[in-house]
MARFIBA-265936 format. One line per 5 residues: number of its first residue (from 0); their letters; for each residue x, y, z of C-alpha. Coordinates in nm, 2 decimals. Layout:
! MARFIBA-265936
NUM = a = X Y Z; ...
//
This chain:
! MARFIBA-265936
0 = xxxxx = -1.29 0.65 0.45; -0.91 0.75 0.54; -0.94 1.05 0.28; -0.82 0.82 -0.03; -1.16 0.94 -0.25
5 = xxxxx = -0.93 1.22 -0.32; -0.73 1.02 -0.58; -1.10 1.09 -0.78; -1.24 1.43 -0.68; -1.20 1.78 -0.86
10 = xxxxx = -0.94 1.89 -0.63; -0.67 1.60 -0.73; -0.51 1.55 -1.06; -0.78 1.58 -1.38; -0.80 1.27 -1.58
15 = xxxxx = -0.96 1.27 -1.95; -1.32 1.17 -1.89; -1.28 0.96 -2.20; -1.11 0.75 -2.01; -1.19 0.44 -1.84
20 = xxxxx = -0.99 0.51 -1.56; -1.25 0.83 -1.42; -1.55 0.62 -1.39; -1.34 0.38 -1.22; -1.21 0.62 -0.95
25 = xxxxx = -1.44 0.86 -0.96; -1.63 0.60 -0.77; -1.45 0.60 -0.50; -1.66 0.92 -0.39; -1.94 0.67 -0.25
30 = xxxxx = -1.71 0.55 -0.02; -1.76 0.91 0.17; -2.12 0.78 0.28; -1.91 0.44 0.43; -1.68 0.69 0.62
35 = xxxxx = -1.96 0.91 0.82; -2.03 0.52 0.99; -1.73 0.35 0.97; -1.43 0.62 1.01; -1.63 0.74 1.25
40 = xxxxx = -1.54 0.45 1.22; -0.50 -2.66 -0.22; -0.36 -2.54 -0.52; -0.01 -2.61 -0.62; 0.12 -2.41 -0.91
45 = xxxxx = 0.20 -2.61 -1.20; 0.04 -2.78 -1.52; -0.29 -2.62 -1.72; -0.39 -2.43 -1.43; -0.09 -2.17 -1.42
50 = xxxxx = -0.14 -1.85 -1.52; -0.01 -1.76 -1.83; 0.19 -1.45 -1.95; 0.08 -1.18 -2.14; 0.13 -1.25 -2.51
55 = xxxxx = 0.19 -0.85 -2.54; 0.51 -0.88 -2.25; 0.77 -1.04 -2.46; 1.02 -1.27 -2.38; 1.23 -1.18 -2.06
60 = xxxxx = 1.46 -0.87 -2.10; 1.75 -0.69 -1.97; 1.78 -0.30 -1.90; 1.97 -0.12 -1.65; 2.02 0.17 -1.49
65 = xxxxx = 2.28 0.42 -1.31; 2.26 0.46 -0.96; 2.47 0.82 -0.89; 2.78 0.70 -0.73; 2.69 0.32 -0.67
70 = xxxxx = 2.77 0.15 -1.04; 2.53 0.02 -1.28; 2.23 -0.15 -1.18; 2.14 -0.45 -1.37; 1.76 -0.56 -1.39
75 = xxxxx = 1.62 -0.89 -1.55; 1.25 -0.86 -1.62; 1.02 -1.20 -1.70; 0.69 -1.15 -1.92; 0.40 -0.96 -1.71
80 = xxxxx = 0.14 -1.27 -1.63; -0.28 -1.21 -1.61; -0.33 -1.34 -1.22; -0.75 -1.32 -1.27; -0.96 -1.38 -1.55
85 = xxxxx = -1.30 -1.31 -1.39; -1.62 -1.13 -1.57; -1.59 -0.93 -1.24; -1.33 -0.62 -1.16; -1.03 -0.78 -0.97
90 = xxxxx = -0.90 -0.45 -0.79; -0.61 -0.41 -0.50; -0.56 -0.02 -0.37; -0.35 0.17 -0.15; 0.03 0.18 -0.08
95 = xxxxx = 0.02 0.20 0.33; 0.04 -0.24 0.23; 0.13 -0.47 0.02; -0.14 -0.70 -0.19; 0.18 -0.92 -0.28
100 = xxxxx = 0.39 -1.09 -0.01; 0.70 -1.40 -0.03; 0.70 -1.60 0.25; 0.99 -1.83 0.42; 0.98 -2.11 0.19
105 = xxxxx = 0.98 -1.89 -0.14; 0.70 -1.89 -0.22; 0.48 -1.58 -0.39; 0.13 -1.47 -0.23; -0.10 -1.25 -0.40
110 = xxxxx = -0.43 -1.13 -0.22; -0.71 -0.89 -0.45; -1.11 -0.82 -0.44; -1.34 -0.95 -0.65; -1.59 -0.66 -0.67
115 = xxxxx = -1.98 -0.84 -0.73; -2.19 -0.52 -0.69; -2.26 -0.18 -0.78; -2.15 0.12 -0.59; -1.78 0.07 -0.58
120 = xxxxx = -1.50 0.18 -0.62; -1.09 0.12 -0.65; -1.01 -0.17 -0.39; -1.33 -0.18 -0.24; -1.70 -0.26 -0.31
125 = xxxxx = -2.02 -0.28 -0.17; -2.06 -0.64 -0.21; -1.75 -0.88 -0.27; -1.50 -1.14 -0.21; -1.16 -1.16 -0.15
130 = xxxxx = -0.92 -1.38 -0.32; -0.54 -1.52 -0.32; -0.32 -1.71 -0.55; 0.01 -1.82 -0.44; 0.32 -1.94 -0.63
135 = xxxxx = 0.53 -2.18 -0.50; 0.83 -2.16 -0.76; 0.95 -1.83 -0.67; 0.65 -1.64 -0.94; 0.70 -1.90 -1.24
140 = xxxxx = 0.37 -2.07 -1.22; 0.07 -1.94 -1.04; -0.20 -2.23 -0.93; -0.60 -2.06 -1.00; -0.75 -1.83 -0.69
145 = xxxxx = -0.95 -1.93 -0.46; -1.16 -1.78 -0.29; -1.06 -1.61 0.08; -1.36 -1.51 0.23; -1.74 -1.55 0.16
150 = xxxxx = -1.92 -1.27 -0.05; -1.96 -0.95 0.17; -2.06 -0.60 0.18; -1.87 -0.31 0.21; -1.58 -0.53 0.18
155 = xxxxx = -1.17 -0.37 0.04; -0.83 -0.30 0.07; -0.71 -0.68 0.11; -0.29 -0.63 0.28; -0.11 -0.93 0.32
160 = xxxxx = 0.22 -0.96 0.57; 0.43 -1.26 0.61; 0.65 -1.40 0.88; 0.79 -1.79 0.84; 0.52 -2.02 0.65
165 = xxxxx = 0.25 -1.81 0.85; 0.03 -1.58 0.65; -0.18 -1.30 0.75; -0.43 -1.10 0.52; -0.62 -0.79 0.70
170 = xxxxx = -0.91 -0.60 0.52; -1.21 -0.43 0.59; -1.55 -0.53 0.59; -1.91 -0.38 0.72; -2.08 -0.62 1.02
175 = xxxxx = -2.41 -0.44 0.92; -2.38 -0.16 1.11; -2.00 -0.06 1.16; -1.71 -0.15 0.95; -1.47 -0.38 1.09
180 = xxxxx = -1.13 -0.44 1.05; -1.07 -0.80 1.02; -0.78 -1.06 1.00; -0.73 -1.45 0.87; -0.42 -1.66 0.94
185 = xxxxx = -0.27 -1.96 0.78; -0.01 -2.13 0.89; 0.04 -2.40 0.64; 0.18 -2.14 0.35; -0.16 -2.10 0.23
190 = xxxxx = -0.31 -2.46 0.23; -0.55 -2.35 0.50; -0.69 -2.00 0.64; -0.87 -1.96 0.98; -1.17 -1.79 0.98
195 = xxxxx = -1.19 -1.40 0.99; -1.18 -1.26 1.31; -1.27 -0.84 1.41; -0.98 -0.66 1.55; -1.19 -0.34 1.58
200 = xxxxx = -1.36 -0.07 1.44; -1.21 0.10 1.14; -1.05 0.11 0.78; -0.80 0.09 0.56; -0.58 -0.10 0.70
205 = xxxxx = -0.18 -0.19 0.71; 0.01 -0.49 0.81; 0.29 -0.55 0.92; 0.44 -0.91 1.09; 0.82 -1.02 1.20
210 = xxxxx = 0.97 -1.31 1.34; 1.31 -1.29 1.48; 1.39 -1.68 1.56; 1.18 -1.98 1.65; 0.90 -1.81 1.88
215 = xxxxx = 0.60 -1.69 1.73; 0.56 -1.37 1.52; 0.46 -1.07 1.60; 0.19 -0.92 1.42; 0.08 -0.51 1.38
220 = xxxxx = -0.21 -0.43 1.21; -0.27 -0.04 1.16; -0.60 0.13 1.11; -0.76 0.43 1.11; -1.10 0.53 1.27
225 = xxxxx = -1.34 0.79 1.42; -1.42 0.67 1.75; -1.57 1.03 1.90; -1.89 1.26 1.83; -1.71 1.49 1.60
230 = xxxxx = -1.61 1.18 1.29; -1.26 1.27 1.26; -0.99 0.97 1.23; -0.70 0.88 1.45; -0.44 0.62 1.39
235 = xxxxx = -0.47 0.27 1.60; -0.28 0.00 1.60; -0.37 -0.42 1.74; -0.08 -0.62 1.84; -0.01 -0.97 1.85
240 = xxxxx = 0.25 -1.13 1.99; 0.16 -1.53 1.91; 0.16 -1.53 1.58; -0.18 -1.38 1.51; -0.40 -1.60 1.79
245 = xxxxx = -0.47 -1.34 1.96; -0.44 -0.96 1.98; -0.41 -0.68 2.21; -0.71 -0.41 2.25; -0.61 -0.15 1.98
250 = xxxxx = -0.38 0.17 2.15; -0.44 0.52 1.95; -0.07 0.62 1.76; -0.18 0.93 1.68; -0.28 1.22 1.92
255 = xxxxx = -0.65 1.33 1.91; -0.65 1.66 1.88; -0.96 1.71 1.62; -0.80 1.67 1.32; -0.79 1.37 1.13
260 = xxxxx = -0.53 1.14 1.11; -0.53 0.84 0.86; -0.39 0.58 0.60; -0.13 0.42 0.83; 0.16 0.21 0.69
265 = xxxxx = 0.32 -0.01 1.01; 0.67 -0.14 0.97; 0.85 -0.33 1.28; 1.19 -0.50 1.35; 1.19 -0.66 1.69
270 = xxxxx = 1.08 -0.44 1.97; 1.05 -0.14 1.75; 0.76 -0.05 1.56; 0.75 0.24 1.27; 0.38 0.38 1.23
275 = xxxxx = 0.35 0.66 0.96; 0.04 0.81 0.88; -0.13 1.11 0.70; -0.23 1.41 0.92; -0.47 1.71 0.89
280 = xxxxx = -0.34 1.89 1.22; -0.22 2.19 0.99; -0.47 2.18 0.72; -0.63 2.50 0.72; -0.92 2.68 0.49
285 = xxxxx = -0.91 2.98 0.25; -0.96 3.21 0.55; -0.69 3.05 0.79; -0.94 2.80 0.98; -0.88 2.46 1.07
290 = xxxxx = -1.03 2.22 0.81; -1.06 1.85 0.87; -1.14 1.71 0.50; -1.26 1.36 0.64; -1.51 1.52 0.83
295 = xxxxx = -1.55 1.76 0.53; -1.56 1.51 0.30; -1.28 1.65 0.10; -1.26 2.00 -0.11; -1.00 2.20 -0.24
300 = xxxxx = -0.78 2.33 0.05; -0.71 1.89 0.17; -0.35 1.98 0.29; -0.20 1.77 0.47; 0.14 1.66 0.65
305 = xxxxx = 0.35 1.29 0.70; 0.38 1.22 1.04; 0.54 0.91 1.23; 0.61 0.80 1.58; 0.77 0.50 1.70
310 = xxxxx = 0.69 0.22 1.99; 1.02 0.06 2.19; 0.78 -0.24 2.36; 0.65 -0.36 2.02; 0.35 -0.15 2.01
315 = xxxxx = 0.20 -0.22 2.34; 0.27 0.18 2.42; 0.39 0.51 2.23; 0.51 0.72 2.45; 0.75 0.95 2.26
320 = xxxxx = 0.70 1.23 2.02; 0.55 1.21 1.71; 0.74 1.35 1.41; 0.66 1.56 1.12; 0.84 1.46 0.84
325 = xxxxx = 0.73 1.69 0.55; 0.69 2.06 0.63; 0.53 2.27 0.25; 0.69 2.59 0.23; 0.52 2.91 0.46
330 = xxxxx = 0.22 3.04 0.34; 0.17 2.76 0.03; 0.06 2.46 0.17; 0.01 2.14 -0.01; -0.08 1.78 0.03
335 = xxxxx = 0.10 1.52 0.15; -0.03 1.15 0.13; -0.03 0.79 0.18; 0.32 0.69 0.35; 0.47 0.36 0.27
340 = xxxxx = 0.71 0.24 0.61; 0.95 -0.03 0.57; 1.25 -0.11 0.80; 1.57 -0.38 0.83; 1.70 -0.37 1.13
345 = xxxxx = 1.80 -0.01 1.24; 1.71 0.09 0.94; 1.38 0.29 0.85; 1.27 0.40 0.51; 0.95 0.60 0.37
350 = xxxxx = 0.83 0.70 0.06; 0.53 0.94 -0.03; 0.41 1.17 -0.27; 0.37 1.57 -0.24; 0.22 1.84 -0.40
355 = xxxxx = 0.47 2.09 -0.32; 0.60 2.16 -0.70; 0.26 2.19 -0.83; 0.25 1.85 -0.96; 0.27 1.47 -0.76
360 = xxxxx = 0.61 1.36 -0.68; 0.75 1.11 -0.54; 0.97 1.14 -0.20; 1.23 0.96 0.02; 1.37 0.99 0.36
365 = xxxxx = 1.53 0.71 0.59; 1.64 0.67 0.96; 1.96 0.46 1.04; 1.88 0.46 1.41; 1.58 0.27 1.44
370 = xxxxx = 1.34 0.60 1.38; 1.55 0.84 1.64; 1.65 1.09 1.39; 1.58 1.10 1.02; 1.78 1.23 0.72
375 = xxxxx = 1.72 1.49 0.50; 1.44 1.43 0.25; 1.52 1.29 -0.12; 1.28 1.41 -0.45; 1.28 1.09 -0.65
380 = xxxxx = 1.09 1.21 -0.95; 1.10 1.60 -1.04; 1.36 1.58 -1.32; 1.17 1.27 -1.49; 0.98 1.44 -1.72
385 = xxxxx = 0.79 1.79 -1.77; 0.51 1.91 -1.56; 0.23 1.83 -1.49; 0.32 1.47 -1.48; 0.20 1.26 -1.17
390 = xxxxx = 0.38 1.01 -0.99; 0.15 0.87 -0.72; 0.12 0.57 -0.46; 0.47 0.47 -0.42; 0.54 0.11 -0.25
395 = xxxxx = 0.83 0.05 -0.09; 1.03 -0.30 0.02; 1.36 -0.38 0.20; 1.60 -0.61 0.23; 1.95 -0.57 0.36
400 = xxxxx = 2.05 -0.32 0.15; 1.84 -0.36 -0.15; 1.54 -0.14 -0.11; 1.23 -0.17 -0.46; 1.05 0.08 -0.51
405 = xxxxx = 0.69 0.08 -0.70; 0.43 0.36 -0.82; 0.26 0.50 -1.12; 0.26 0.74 -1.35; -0.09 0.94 -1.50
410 = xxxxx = 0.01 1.11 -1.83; -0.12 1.40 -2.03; -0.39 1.22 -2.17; -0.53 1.06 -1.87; -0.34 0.69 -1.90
415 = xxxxx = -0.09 0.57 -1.63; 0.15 0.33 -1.65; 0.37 0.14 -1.38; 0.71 0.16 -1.27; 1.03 0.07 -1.03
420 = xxxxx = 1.30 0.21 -0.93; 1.60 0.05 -0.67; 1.88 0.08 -0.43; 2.14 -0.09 -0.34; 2.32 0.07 -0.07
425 = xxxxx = 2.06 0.14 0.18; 1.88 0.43 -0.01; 2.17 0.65 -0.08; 2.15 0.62 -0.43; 1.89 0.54 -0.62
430 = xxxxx = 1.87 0.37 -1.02; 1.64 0.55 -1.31; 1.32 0.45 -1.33; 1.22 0.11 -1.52; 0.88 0.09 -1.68
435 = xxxxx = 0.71 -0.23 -1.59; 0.41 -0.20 -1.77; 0.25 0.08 -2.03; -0.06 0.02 -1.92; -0.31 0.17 -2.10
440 = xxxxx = -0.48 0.25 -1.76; -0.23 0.06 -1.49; -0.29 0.12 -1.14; -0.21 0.07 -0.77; 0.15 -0.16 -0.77
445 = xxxxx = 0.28 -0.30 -0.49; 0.59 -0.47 -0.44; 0.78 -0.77 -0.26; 1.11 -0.87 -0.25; 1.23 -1.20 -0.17
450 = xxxxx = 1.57 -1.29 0.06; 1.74 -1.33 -0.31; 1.69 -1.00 -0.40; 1.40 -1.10 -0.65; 1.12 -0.80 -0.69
455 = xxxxx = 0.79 -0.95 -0.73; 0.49 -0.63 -0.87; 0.16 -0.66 -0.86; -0.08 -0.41 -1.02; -0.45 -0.42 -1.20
460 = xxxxx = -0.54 -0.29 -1.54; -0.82 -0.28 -1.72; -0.86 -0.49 -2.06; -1.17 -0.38 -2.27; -1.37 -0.24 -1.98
465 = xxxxx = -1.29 -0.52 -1.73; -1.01 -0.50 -1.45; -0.75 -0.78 -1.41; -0.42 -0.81 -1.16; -0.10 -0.86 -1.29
470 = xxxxx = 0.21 -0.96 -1.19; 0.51 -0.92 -1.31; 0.86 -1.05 -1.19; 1.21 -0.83 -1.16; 1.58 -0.92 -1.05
475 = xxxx = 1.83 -0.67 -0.97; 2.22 -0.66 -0.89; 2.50 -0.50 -0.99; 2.75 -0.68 -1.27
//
């Protein structure tokens, strides 16, 4: 299942067992069953309906921030809001996409799974349903969710991309035998969805759309999947150029040389599309052999490496290098995971977080020539606060100049709680973190910014043994 059942097993940070969030991730090691098969393999907002703030959030408030050598940064935050209010888990998980999306009109998407059924774990379930909410006052109001899809089984990982009024959500789900990865459209803002269609066989996947005038989008959805005797992943990606009618047979990003390759994140701006994934190639064993830790199914010596390569025909082909973009120092390797790709124009940015100083941190590089050549990587998080703090999962969004960051952090005792960080000049400099929520046990944000500037999170927490989705609603500029 892409390797993310390592955010549970021994070999990844300890939580406190007291704590809710182990049972809850630890989980996610039944998905490793899934991944022998499968990675080898109308509601207007408004009225009593709308979703109501947390009483524990406050009234709005101000903080700031300095970014080195760029000013002040000024943040307004609004109350956190409650999205579900199911007896069931409402989950989202992974940063490779976004669970929360704003669309051409305004207005604020939110896509999560409703897990029905044991054997589950973060963002995915053996039986469940998928559900969205939408806002259409910018994340004032939010009108009740409704259901997206049926109840299925070995159903997660719900990504949402917008381009226009059109909406896409991709997730996977099992067809009985394989899982699928599978996409529905709406091109009403939300009134109406098609029915779910199979792009191919995989997991985990990321979603990317763009639309540079009139014509239709163009739509990348990026998966990975085992398609070969020996179960190890590579990287594909489907491409639509019609706005999400139809799509291309999937082309492999990543080279098969295996060693797995997984959790992509797809960026594009018009004819160039940014795919960065999570790569084994290098990971080796205690005694110097190759060690895949998909096929595996994880262990202590999971090291792995942030690769990316770029298409110049909109993802039809990929015929030039693929990059390595974090390199642990000789003889000491580390892991490296879970990439999150955005781009604006000729502008590329990623975020992910490494192992290297003996504790998660979070990371930075960017590309202001369309992904030709990349700058020097940035540590965003070493001097926060003593080892062994974790910061993990960061998503990352872009506009003009304004990038939002999102990710969280797991604490001494086991707790995590969420929080953002932004620039304003194209990732040069970069604010002090914000906290956006203590938690106790918050989990897996995601972020969207709107053409305003506005930063809209989404994250799920769990209140008295039950998980919810949050949202929570940020706007930054400098005085």
């Amino acid at each position: 299942m892409g390797g993310e059942h390592r955010d549970s097993l021994p070999h990844g940070p300890a939580l406190s067992p007291s704590r809710p969030t182990l049972a809850r991730l630890t989980a996610l090691a039944a998905l490793l069953a899934l991944c022998a098969t499968a990675c080898p393999d109308d509601h207007e907002a408004g009225g009593d309906a709308d979703a109501e703030a947390d009483g524990d959030a406050g009234a709005d408030a101000d903080a700031s921030g300095d970014a080195d050598g760029g000013g002040e940064v000024t943040f307004t935050l609004d109350p956190i809001v409650q999205l579900s209010h199911s007896p069931t888990d409402s989950q989202t998980f992974l940063n490779t996409a976004k669970c929360v999306a704003v669309d051409g009109a305004g207005s604020v998407h939110v896509v999560w799974l409703e897990v029905l059924g044991e054997g589950s774990g973060s963002g995915h379930a053996a039986q469940g349903q998928l559900v969205t909410t939408r806002s259409t006052d910018g994340g004032s109001t939010f009108a009740p969710p409704v259901p997206l899809t049926a109840a299925v089984a070995e159903v997660g990982v719900p990504k949402i991309a917008t381009a226009g009024t059109s909406l896409f959500v991709t997730w996977h789900q099992s067809d009985g035998w394989r899982v699928q990865v599978m996409l529905s459209r709406s091109d009403d803002g939300g009134d109406t969805w098609t029915p779910p269609v199979s792009l191919g066989q995989g997991t985990f996947p990321s979603i990317d759309a763009c639309s540079s005038g009139p014509g239709e989008a163009s739509v990348h959805v990026a998966w990975s999947d085992s398609q070969n005797v020996e179960n190890h992943c590579e990287v594909y990606l489907a491409n639509s150029v019609d706005g999400g009618r139809t799509f291309a047979a999937p082309v492999m990003v990543s080279t098969p040389d295996g060693l797995s390759s997984w959790t992509a994140s797809v960026a594009s701006w018009g004819a160039t599309t940014h795919v960065a994934w999570t790569d084994e190639r290098f990971n080796v064993d205690a005694e110097g052999r190759p060690y895949d830790c998909i096929v595996v199914g994880g262990g202590v010596t999971c090291h792995e490496e942030v690769f990316y390569r770029r298409s110049t025909d909109g993802g039809a082909t990929f015929t030039g290098p693929e990059v390595r973009l974090t390199s642990d120092p000789p003889g000491a390797p580390q892991w490296s995971w879970a990439p999150s790709i955005v781009a604006w124009h000729d502008d590329v940015h990623i975020a992910y977080f490494d192992h290297r100083s003996g504790s998660f941190q979070l990371y930075y590089r960017r590309s202001r020539d369309a992904g030709a050549t990349w700058e020097t990587e940035e540590d965003l998080t070493s001097g926060l606060a003593p080892q062994p703090y974790h910061w993990w999962r960061p998503s990352l969004a872009a506009v003009a100049d304004q990038l939002q960051l999102t990710f969280w952090e797991v604490d001494l005792d086991g707790g995590s709680s969420i929080w953002t960080m932004s620039s304003l000049d194209t990732g040069a400099t970069w604010s002090s973190p914000l906290l956006l929520s203590e938690g106790p046990t918050a989990l897996q944000p995601a972020v969207a910014l709107s053409p305003t500037g506005t930063a809209h999170f989404v994250w799920y927490d769990d209140l008295g043994g039950n998980d919810e989705m949050f949202y929570r609603r940020l706007a930054a500029g400098r005085p």
